[in-house]
N, C-alpha and C positions, 0 to 999 in steps of 0.2 A: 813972396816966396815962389819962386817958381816950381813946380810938378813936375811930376813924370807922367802922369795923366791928369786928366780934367776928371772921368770918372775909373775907378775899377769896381770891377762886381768881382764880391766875394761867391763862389759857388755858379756853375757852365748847366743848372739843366734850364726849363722851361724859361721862366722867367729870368734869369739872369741871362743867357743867351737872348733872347727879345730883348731885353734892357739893352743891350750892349750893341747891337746888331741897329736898331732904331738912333740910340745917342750918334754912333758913329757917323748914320747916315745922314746925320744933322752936324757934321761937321766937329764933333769933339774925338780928343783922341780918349781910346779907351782901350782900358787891360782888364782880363777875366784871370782867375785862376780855379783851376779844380783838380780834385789831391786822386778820384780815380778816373772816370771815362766822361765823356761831354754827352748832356741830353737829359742829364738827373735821371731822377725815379721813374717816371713815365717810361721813359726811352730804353734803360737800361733793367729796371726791376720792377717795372709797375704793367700799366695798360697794354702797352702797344705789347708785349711779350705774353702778357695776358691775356688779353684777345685772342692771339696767335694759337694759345691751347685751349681756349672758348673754340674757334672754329676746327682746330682737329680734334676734341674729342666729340664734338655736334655730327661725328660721320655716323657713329655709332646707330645714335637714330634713324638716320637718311635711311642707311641700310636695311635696317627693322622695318621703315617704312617704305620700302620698295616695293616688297611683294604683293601687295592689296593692288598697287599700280600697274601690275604686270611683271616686273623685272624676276627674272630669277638670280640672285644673286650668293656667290658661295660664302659659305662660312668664311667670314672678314677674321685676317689676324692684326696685329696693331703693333711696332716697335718705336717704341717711348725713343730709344735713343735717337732714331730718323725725327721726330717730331722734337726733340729737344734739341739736338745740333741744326738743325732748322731754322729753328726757334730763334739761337743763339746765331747763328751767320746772320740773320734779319737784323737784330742788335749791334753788330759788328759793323753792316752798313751804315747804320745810320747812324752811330755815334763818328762817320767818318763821316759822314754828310754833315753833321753839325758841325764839325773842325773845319770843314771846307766850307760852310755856309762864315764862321768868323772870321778864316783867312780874307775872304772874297768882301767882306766888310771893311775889312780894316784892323780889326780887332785882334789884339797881339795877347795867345793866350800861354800862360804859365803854368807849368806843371805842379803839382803837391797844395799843399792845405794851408789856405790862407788863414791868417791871424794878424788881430789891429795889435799893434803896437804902440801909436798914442791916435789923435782923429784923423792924419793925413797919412798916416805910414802902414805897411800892409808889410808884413814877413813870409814868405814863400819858401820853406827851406830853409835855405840859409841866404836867401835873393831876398833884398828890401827893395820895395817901390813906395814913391808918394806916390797920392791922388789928391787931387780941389774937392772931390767928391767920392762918397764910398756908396756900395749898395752891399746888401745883405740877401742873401738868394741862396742859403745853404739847403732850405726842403726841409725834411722829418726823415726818422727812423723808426722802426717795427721797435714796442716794447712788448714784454708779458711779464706776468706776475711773477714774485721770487717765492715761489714752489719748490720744493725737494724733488730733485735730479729734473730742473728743469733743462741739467745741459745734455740731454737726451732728445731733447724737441728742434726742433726749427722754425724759420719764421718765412715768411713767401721771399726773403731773400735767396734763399737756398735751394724752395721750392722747384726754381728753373733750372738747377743742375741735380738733380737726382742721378746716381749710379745710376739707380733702375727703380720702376716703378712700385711702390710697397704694393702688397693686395689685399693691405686694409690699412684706414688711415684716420686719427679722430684729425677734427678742424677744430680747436679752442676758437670762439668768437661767434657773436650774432650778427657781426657787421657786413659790409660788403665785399672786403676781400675775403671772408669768409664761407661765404654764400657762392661766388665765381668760382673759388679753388674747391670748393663741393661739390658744382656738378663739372667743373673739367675731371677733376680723379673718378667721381662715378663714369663720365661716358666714357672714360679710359678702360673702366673694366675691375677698378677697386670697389672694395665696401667701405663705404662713409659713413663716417658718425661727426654730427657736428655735435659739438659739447656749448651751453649756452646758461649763461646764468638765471635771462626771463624767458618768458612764455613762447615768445616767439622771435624769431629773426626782423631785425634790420628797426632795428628803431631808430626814431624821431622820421621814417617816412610816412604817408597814409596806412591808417590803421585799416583798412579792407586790401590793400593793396599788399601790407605785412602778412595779413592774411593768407592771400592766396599766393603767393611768393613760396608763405610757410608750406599751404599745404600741395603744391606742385614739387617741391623737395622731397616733402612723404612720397607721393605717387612716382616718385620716379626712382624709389627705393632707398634712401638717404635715411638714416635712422637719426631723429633729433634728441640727443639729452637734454631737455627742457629743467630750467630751473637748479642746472645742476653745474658745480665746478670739483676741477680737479685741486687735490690738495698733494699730490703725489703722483710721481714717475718713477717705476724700480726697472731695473734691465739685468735679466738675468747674466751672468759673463760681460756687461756691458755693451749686450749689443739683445736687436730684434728678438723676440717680440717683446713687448712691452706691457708691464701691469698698473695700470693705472685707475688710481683712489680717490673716491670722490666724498664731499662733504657728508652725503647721505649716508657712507656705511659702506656702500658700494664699489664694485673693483669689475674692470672690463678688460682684454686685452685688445692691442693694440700691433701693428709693425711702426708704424711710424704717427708722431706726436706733432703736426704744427702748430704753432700757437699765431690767433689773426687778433690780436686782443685791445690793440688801437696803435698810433703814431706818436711820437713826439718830436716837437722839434729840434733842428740841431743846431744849437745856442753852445753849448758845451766847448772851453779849447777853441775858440776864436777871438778873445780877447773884449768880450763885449763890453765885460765888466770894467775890466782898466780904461776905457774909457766912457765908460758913463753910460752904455744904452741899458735901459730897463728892458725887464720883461714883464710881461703879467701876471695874473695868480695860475694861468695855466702853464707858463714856463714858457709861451713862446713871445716873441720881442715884439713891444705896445709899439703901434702907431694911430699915426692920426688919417683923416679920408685922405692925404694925399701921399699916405706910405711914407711919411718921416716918424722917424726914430726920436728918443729925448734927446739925441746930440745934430744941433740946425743941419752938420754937412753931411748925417748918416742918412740913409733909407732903407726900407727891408721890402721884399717881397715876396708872396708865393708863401709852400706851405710855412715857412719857419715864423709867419706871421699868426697862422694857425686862424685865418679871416674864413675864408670859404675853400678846403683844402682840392683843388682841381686844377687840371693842367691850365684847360682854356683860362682859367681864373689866373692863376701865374702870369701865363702871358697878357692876359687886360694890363693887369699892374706894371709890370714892366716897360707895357708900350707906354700905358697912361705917365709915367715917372719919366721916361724919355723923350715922351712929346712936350712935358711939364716945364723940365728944366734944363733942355738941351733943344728943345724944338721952337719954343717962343708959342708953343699950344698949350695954355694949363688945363688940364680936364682931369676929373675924379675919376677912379673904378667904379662902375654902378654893379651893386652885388646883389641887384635885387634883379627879379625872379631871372637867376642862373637855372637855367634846365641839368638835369644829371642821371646816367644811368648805371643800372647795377648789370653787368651780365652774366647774371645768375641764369640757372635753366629751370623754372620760364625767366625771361629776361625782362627788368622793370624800367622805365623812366617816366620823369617827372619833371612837372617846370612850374611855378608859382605855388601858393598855400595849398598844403594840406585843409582835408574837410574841419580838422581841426582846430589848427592855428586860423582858417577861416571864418569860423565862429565866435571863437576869441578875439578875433581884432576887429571885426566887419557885425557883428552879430548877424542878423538876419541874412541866411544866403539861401538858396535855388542848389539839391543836388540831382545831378545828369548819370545814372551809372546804368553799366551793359554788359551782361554775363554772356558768354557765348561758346561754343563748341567750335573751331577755325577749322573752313572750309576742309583744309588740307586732312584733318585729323577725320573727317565724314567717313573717308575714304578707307585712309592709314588705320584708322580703329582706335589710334592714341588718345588715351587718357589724357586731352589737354584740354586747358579753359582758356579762353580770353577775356581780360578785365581793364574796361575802363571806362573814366569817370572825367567829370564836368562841376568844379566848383563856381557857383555864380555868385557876386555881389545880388542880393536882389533889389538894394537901392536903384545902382546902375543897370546890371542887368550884363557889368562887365565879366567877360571871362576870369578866373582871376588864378586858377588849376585846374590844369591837365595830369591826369596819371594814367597811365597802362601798364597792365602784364600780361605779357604773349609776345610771341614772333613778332622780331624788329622795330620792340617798340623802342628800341633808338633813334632810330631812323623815322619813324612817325612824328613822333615827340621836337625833335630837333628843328623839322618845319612850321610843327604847331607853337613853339616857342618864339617863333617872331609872331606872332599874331597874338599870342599873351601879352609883349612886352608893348608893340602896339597899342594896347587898351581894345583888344576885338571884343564885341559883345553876343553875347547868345544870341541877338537875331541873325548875326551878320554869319555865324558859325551857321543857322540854320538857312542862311540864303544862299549858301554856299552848294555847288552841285556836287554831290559825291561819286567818287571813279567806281564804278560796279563791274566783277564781284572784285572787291578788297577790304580787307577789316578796318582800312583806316575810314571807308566811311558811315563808320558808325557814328565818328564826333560829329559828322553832319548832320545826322539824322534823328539821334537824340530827341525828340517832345515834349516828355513828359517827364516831370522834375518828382524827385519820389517825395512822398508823403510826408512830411515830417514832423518828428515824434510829437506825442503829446507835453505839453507842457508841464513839468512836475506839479504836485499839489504842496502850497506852501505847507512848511511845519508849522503844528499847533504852537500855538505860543505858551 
């Protein structure tokens, strides 16, 4: 039977644009489609527009922290709409960069919402195309819980287009888009409340690390509802401000509700099911290490596989799948120690085992940790801490985690991440010359491994 393509990818952001862009360049033809704008979640609703209000509400600070430096500077005012049409032009570019990055490939893309039809046929519209190969590259969507007058809420999809900015706002969620969209509306100038079912923010990262994450939130006036959910949303006339019910008993008000409460994938109305692709017990579609689906000619990538949910991760799989089976290169995604940061304020990243998950898998490890006051803060007067830590095998003596919280431990973290993945070991960390003054070289400098706890006493028998 002959085709109309060799591959198409269902769904234009990270990784299916990579997929497509890579196959091509290896000589297949290939067609994408996507039902709103090219660049997926990242591009158009996620990081890169998120960042963008990570670094305009970070003025706020600067400002505060001018005057110990010398500067005099006037009472700063702030207009959300400049910062959010901004925001949104930035978006506009680059989802036209991405249409111009597939034109300039080769890659012929189609407008509206793909759905399989049987394993070689794809419906766009009312446009049918075959493919010899399909890819699956749809991403996730924001859910929340089905609460009363939860349609009074929002989710970070809507986040970026605010009328105007509320001046107070609860965050539902302890995760990480939760924690970013916290302290962008605090240095905006809102009062924040994150609402959170456990103890602390950001779970399944280092527990010292959740620690102080959590309590740089507090210090920076962010009020946390710990342990606590909402069962209720009422609006008086249907609109601001907002009374909101929580399991305790308890009622707080509110202007505006968003909910960060996690992702799911979008499997949903693209025909998976007609023809044969499973999903797993968490709803997003099983594959095997080389990203095939249960049908031989399907493949999925990026979040809708729901493996390790990040851009750079997106795009591994996509390349790895197009060097696989269109490049005559077969290589796996290696998803092991992916580095990933949260930019929350303070801001965290992380690359290999938690102290945790290091004990449990390694038993006997070497912990490196360093609390500190950053330079800049001597000065400034600011209530800030920096924290980071040093997981060691102590068989090998290999690195094996890296964590920080403070200033640009993105950017730290990211260099330190190839010398994780290396297998670098704590000597070689400490033969290493540190740039003085900077905080990063504290990972060099490290000595002295903390103490580690006593051993429990076994139970009587």
């Amino acid at each position: 039977m002959a085709f109309d393509y060799d591959l198409f990818v269902i769904g234009a952001g990270s990784g299916g644009v990579r997929a497509s862009r890579i196959a091509a360049a290896h000589g297949a033809r290939v067609g994408i489609c996507e039902d709103f704008r090219v660049g997926g979640t990242c591009v158009i609703r996620g990081c890169v527009p998120k960042k963008l209000l990570v670094y305009g509400s970070k003025f706020a600070h600067e400002f505060e922290d001018a005057a110990p430096f010398g500067w005099t500077v006037p009472t700063p005012t702030h207009s959300w709409e400049t910062l959010r049409d901004n925001v949104a032009k930035e978006v506009d570019r680059l989802n036209g960069v991405y249409i111009r990055l597939l034109e300039s490939a080769g890659v012929k893309l189609h407008l509206g919402r793909g759905r399989l039809m049987d394993r070689h046929t794809i419906a766009i519209g009312e446009e049918t195309v075959t493919a010899e190969k399909i890819l699956v590259a749809t991403g996730g969507h924001p859910v929340s819980p089905d609460v009363p007058g939860k349609e009074w809420a929002i989710s970070s999809n809507e986040a970026f287009h605010l009328a105007e900015l509320p001046k107070r706002i609860a965050l539902v969620g302890g995760g990480f888009i939760a924690v970013e969209f916290a302290g962008i509306f605090n240095g905006l100038g809102c009062e924040v409340d994150i609402v959170l079912r456990r103890d602390r923010v950001l779970r399944g990262f280092d527990e010292e690390c959740r620690t102080a994450v959590n309590e740089g939130l507090r210090s920076s006036g962010i009020r946390l509802r710990t342990e606590t959910e909402i069962v209720r949303i009422e609006a008086s006339g249907g609109k601001a401000p907002f009374q909101v019910s929580t399991q305790l008993g308890g009622m707080f008000e509110t202007d505006l509700v968003m909910y960060a409460t996690g992702r799911a994938p979008n499997t949903a109305g693209i025909g998976l099911e007609k023809v044969g692709v499973q999903l797993d017990k968490a709803g997003a579609i099983a594959v095997d290490e080389w990203s095939r689906t249960t049908v031989p000619n399907i493949w999925a990538v990026g979040d809708v596989t729901d493996r390790i949910n990040l851009t750079p991760v997106a795009l591994m799989e996509g390349h790895c799948f197009a060097d696989t089976e269109f490049g005559n290169r077969p290589r796996k995604p290696d998803h092991r120690d992916v580095p990933s940061a949260v930019f929350s304020q303070p801001e965290l990243a992380t690359v290999g085992l938690t102290e945790e998950e290091a004990r449990m898998r390694l038993g006997e490890v070497r912990i490196f940790a360093s609390a500190f006051r950053p330079m800049k803060a001597t000065i400034s007067g600011r209530e800030q801490r920096t924290f980071m830590k040093l997981v060691v095998e102590a068989a090998t003596d290999r690195v094996v985690g890296v964590h920080m919280v403070g200033d640009d431990a993105a950017e730290l973290i990211q260099g330190l991440a190839v010398a994780v993945k290396a297998g670098a070991t704590k000597a070689q960390f400490d033969a290493t010359v540190g740039i003085h003054p900077t905080a990063g070289e504290e990972f060099v400098t490290m000595r002295t491994a903390r103490a580690e706890p006593a051993p429990r006493a076994r139970a009587a028998e």
